[in-house]
Residue frames as qw, qx, qy, qz and C-alpha x, y, z in Angstrom:
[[0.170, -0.245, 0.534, 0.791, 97.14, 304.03, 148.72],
 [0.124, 0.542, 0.808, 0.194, 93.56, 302.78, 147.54],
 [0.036, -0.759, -0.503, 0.411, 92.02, 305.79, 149.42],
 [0.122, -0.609, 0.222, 0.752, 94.33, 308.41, 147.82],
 [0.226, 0.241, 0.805, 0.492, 93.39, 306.97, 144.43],
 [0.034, 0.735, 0.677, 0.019, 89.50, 307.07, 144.86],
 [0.097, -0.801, -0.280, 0.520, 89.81, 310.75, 146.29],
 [0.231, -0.332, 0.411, 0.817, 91.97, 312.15, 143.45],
 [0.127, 0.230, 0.759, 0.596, 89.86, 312.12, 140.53],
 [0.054, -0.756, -0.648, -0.071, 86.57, 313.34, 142.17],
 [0.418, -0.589, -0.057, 0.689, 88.88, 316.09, 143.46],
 [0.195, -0.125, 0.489, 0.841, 90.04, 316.93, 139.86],
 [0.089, 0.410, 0.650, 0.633, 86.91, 317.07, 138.17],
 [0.164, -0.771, -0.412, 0.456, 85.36, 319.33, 141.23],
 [0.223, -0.515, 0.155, 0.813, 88.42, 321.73, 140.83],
 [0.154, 0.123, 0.618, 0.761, 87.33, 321.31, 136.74],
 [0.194, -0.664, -0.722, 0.020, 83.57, 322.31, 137.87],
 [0.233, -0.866, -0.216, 0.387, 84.75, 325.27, 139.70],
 [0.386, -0.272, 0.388, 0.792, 86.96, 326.33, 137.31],
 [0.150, 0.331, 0.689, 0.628, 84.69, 326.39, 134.32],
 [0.116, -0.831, -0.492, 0.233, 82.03, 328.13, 136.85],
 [0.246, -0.765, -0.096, 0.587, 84.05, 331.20, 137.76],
 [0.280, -0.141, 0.515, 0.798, 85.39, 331.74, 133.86],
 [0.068, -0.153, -0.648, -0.743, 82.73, 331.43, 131.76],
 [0.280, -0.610, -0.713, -0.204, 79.15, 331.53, 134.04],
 [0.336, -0.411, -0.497, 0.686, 80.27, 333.51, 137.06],
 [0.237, 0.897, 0.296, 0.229, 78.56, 337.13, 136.57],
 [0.589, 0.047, 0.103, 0.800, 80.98, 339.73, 135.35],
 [0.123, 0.847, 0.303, -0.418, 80.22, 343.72, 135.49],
 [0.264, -0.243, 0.411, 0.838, 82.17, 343.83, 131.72],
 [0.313, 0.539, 0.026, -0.781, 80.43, 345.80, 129.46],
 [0.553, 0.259, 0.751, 0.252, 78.74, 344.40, 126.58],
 [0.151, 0.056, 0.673, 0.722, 77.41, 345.58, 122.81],
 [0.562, 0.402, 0.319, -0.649, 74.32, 347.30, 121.73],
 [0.235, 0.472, -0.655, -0.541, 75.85, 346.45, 118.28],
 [0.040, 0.050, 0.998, -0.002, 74.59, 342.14, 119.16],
 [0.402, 0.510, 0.468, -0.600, 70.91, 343.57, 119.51],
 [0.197, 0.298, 0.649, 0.672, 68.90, 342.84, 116.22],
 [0.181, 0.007, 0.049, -0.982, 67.01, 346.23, 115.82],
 [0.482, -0.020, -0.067, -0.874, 63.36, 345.79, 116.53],
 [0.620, -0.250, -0.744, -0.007, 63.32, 342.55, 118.31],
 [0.608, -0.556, 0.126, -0.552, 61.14, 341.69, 121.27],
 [0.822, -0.229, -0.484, 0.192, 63.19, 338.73, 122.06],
 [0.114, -0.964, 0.191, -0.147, 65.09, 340.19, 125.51],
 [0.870, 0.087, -0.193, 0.444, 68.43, 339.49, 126.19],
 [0.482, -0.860, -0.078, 0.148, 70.47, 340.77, 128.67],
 [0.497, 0.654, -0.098, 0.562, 73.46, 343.62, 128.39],
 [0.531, -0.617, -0.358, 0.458, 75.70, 345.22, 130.96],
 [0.279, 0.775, 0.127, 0.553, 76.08, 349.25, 130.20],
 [0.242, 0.007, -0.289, 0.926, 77.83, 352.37, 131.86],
 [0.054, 0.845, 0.521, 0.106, 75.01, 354.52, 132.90],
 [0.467, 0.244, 0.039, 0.849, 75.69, 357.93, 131.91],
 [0.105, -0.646, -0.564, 0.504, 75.01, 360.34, 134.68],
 [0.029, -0.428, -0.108, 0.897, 75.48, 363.84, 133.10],
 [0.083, 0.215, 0.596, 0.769, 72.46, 363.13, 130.89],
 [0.477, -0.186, 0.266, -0.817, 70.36, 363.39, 133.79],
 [0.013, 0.263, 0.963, 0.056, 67.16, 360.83, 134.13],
 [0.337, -0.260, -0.269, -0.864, 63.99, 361.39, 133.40],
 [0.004, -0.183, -0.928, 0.325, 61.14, 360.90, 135.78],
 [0.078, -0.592, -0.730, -0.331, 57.38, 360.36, 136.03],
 [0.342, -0.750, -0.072, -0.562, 54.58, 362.90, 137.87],
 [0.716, -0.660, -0.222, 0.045, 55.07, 360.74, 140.87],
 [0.273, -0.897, 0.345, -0.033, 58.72, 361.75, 141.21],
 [0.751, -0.203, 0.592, 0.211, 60.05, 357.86, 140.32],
 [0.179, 0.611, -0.487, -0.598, 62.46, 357.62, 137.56],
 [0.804, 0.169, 0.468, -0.327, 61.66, 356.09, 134.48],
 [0.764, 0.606, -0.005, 0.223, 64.41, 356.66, 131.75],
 [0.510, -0.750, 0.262, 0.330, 68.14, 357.08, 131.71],
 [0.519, 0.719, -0.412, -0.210, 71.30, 357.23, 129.29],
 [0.839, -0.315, 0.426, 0.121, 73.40, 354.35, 129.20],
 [0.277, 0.805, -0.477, -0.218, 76.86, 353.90, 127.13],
 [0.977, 0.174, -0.013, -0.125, 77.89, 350.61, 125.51],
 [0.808, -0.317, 0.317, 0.381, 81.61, 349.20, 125.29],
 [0.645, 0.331, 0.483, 0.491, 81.80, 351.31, 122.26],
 [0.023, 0.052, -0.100, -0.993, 80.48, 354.76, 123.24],
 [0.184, -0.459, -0.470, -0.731, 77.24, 354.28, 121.83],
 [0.222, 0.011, 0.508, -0.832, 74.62, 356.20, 124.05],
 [0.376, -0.322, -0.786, -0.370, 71.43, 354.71, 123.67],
 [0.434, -0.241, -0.061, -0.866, 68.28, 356.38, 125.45],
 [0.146, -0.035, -0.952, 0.268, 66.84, 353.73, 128.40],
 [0.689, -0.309, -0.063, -0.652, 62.80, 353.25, 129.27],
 [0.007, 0.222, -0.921, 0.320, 61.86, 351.19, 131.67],
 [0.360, -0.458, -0.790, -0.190, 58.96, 348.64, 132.56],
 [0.605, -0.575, -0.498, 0.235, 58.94, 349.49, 136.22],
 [0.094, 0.925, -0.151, 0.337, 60.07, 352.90, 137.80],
 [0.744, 0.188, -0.334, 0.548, 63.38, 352.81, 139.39],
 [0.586, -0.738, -0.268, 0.200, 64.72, 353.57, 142.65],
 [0.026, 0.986, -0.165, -0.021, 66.79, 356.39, 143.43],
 [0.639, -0.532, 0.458, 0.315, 70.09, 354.05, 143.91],
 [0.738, 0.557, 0.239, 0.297, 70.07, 354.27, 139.97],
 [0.289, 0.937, 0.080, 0.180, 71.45, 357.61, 140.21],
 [0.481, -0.735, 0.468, -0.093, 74.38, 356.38, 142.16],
 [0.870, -0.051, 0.483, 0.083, 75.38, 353.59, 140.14],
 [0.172, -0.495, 0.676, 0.518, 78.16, 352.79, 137.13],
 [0.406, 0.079, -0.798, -0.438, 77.01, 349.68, 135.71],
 [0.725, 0.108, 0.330, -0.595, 73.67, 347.95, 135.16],
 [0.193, 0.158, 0.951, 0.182, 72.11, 344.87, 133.82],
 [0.582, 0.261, -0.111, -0.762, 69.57, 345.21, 131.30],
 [0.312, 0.271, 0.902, 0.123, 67.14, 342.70, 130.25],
 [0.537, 0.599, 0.304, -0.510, 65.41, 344.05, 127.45],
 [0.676, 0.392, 0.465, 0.416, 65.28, 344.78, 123.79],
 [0.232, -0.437, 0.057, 0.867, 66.12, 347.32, 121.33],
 [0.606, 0.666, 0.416, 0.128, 64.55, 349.28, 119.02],
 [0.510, 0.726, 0.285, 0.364, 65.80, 351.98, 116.57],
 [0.257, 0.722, -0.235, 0.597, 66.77, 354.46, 118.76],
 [0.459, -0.603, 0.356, -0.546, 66.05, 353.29, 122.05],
 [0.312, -0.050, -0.936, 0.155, 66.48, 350.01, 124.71],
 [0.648, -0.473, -0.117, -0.586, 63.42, 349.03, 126.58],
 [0.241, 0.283, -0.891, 0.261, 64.02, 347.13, 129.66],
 [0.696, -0.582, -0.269, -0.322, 62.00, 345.02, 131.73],
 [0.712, -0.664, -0.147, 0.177, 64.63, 344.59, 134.40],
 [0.160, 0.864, -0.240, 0.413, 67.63, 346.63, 135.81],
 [0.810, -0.532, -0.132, 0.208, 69.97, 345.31, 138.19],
 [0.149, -0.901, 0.357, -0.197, 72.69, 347.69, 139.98],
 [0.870, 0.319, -0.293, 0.234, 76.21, 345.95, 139.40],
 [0.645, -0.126, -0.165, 0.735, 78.53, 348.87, 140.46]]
């Protein structure tokens, strides 16, 4: 009966461990706010958007894109640049992760990760 003690508790506060993981830390592909972005900070901070294909993407001479549209939980469309050109699997994708900032009319990102 001793054993079944001891084991219970570490048990519970696992399950509470893994619980609290998968709610609130796990990564999620819901859309987030340009609206949380304070205009013309350089702090980044990291958003998940729709990328909107039928605005097209824009690419450099070499052929590697380097800008796209992207659409916020609200609609807004907001005009993407990137640090780094981007592989073609952009043009094939729903949602992204940004890490960047915003300015005025546009988001700069330094990274881009392909969700969905």
């Amino acid at each position: 009966m001793k054993i079944l003690n001891k084991l219970i508790l570490p048990i519970l506060i696992i399950g509470a461990v893994f619980v609290i993981y998968h709610f609130y830390f796990a990564p999620n592909s819901d859309l987030g706010s340009f609206s949380k972005f304070s205009t013309g900070s350089e702090i980044n901070q990291e958003i998940n958007v729709e990328v909107v294909q039928s605005k097209g993407f824009r690419k450099n001479k070499d052929g590697q894109i380097i800008s796209f549209y992207a659409k916020d939980i609200s609609g807004k469309i907001v005009f993407i640049t990137v640090h780094e050109p981007l592989t073609d699997e952009i043009t094939k994708a729903k949602i992204v992760k940004l890490l960047g900032h915003i300015h005025s009319d546009s988001f700069t990102a330094a990274k881009v990760t392909i969700l969905d």
